[in-house]
N, C-alpha and C positions, 0 to 999 in steps of 0.2 A: 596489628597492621604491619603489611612488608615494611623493608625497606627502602627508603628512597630511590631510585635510579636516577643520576643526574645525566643527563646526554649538553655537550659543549657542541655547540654551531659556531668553529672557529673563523671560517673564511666568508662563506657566502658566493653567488657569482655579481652581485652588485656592486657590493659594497668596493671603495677606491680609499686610496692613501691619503686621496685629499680629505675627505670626509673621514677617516679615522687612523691619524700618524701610528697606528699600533697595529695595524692592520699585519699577519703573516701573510709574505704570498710565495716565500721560495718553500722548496721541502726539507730547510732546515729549519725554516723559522715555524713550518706549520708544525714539525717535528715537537721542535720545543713547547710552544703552543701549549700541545697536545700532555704535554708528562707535565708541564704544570698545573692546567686544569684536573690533571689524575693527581696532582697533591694536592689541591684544593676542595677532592670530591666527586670529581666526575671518574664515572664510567665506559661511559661510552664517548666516542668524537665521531661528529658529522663530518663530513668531509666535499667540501668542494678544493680544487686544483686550481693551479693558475700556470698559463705560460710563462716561457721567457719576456714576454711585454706585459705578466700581469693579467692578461686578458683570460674569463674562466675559459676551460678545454677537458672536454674528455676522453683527454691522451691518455691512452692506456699505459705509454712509460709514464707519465706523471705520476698518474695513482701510483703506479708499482713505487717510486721511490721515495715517496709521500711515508707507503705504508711499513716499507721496510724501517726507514728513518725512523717513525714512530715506533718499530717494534724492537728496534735496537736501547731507546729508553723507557719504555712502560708496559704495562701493560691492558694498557685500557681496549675495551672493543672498539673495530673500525669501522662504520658504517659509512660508505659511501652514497652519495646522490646520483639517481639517475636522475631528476631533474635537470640537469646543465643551465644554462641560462634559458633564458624565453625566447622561443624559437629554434632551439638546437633540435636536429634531427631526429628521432627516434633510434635510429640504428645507432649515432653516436652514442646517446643518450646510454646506450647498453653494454657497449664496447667493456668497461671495466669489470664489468660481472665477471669477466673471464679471468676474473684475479681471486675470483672465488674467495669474499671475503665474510666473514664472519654474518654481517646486516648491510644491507642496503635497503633503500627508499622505493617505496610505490606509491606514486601518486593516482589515489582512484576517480578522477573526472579534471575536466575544462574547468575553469574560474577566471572570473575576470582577475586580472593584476598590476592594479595604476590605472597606470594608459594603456595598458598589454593585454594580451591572454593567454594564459600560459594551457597551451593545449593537450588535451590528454582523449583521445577518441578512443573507443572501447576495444579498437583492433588495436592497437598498441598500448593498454593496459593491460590485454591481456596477452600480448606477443613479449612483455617485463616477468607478468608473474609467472609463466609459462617458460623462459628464461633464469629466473632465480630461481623455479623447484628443480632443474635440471642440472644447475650451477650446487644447489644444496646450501643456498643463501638464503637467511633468514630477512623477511620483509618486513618492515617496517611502515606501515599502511598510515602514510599522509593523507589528511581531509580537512581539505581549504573550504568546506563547505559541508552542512550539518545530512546532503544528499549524497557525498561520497563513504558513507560509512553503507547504506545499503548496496551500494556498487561493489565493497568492498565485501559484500555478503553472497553476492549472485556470483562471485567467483570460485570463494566455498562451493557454492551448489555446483560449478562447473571443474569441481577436482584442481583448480588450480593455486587455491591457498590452502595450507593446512591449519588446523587449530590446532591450538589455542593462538588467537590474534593478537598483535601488538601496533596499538594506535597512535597516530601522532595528528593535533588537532593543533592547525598553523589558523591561530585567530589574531581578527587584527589588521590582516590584509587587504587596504581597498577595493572591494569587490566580494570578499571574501566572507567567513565567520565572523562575527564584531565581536570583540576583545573584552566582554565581557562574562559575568559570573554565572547569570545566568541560564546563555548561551553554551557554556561549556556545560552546565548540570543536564542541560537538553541533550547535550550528546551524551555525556556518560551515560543517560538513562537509556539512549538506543542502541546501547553497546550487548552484543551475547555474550552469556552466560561465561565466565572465564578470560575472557579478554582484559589485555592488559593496557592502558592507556599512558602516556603524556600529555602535556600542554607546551606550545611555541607562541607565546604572546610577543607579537611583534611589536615593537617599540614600547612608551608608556603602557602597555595593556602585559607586560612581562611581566613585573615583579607581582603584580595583581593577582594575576591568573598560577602564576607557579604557588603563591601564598592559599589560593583554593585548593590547587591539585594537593596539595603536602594533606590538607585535613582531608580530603575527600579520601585518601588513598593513592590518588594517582603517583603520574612521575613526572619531571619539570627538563623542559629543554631551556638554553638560556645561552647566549653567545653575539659575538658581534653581528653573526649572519642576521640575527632578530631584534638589535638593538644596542647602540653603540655610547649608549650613555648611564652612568653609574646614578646619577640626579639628574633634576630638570636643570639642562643646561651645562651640565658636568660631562666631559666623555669618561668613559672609564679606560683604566690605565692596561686593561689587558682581558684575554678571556676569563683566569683565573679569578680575578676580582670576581665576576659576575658569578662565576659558580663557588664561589668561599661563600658571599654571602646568602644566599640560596643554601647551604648544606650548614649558615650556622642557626636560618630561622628554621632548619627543619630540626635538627639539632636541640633547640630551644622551646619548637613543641610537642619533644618528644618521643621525635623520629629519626630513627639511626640513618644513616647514608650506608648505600651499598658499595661493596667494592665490585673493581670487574667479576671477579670471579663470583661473588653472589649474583652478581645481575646474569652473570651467564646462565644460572641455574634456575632463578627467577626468570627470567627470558624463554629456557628453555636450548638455548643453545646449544648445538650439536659437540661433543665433548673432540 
């Protein structure tokens, strides 16, 4: 069995100070963040930004000094979100691509989320993947929903993802995938031949779901953006906590954790 990929979801575009005092929002703190989680085990970092009031943005200076910051101490992969918050623009939404970063996010369909819905119409999923094969960014194929993985497939058929896939199944969502086990084994099983998978169990449905993905094979996302608590009731003291322990049960049954530089190669990552 490979090894692990850990991916850190450190920011979010929700999540606020009030609800989690540990929260990073400037591009020193996401900075730091970021290289503890890579001592703790991660590889990759998700990455949303925050203004100067905090509020998420997909300022193109933001990212850039987000990533620089981060690359001045680690060196974990940076995968950025085009998702932005609910309801950001599309054209916003794509703006950072042009920093040509390593991974970024493709969400393939609409889903309800909450009270929201975080829209995704097929002219601008495929105006993202048709922007990151051009950028020479690796996607990251989010699926809030067990019908965005053949969305993800008729793009294939239309020249605009290359194989070998890499998936990220955000379960757990109201609206969404349910955050369970054997919901996720439904999607592995609709997954082609080669594809490489994650799990994002948002809230209680994290440590669950990442403790499947380690036996199944897959790979575990895990971070404040998807849940801000170490126990019922407990917040957790930082990202790094959530991804130590995550890389010491994988650890424990018998599965190594990746470093960046394996997951690059495992990924497939352009050298």
């Amino acid at each position: 069995m490979d090894k692990l990929i850990i991916t850190a979801a450190l920011v979010g575009a929700e999540l606020t100070r009030e609800q989690m005092p540990h929260l990073p929002i400037s591009p020193t703190e996401i900075a730091e963040a970021a290289s503890a989680a890579r001592e703790a085990g991660a590889s990759i970092v998700h990455l949303h930004v925050r203004d100067a009031e905090s509020m998420p943005t997909q300022d193109v200076a933001v990212f850039r000094e987000v990533i620089s910051e981060i690359k001045k101490r680690t060196d974990v992969i940076c995968q950025i979100s085009t998702g932005g918050a609910v309801g950001t623009p599309i054209e916003l939404r794509a703006e950072p691509l042009s920093l040509r970063p390593e991974m970024a996010t493709l969400t393939t369909g609409t889903v309800n989320f909450g009270d929201d819905v975080f829209m995704n119409e097929p002219s601008s999923i495929e105006f993202l993947a048709a922007r990151m094969k051009r950028e020479g960014v690796k996607p990251e194929i989010e699926c809030f929903d067990a019908g965005h993985i053949s969305n993800a497939l008729r793009l294939v058929k239309k020249g605009l993802l290359d194989e070998p896939l890499y998936f990220d199944f955000v379960m757990g969502v109201p609206g969404g995938i349910p955050g369970t086990a054997p919901d996720l084994m439904h999607c592995v099983a609709s997954l082609p031949a080669g594809a490489r998978w994650q799990v994002a169990g948002i809230g209680r449905a994290e440590l669950r779901l990442a403790a499947v993905a380690i036996v199944l094979g897959g790979n575990v996302r895990v971070g404040f953006e998807d849940n801000i608590y170490y126990s019922r009731g407990v917040l957790a003291e930082s990202n790094a906590q959530l991804v130590a322990r995550i890389a010491r049960i994988s650890r424990e049954l018998g599965r190594e954790v990746a470093t960046p530089e394996e997951a690059r190669e495992l990924i497939g990552l352009a050298k």
